[in-house]
C-alpha positions as CSV (number, residue, x, y, z in Angstrom):
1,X,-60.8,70.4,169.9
2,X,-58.7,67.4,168.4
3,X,-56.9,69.9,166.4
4,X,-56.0,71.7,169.2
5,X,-54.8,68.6,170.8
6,X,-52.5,67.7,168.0
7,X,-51.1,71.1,168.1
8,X,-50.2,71.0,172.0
9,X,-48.4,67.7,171.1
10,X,-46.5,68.8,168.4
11,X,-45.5,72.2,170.5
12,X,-44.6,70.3,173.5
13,X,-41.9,68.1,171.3
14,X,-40.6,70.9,169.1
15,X,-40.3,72.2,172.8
16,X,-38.6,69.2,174.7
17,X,-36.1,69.3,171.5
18,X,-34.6,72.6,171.7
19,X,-34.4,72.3,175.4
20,X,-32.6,68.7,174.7
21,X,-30.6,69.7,172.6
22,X,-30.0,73.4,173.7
23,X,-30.0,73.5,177.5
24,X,-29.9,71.3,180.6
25,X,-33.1,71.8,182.4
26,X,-33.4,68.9,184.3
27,X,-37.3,66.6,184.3
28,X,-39.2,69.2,183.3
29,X,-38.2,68.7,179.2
30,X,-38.9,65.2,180.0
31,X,-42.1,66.1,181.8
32,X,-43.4,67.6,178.5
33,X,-41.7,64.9,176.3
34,X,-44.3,62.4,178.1
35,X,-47.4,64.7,178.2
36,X,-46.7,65.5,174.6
37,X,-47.2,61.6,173.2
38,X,-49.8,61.3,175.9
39,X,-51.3,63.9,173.9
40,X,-50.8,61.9,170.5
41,X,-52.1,58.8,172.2
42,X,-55.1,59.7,173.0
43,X,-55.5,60.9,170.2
44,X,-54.8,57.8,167.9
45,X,-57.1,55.8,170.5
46,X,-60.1,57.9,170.2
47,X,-60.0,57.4,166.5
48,X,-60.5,61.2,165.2
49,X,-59.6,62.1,162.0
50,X,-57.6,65.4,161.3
C-alpha cells in the first residue's frame, strides 16, 4: 500500500508540472500539487521503507 502511495505522489506532481507549465487550469493543478506532498508526508512520517 505504501508503494502505491508513493506512486500517486509522484503522478500527481509529474501531473501538476505539465499542467504548470503547459496550460492554465486554474486551483485544480495546485489542488493536486498539495495532495501530492501530502501524500509524500505522510509517508516520511509513518516511517515505511520502500
Amino acid at each position: 500500500m505504501g508503494n502505491l502511495l508513493y506512486l500517486i505522489a509522484v503522478v500527481l506532481i509529474i501531473a501538476w508540472l505539465v499542467g504548470f507549465f503547459a496550460y492554465s487550469a486554474g486551483g485544480i493543478i495546485h489542488i493536486l500539487l498539495v495532495l501530492a506532498i501530502i501524500s509524500v508526508l505522510v509517508r516520511l512520517i509513518k516511517g515505511d521503507k520502500v
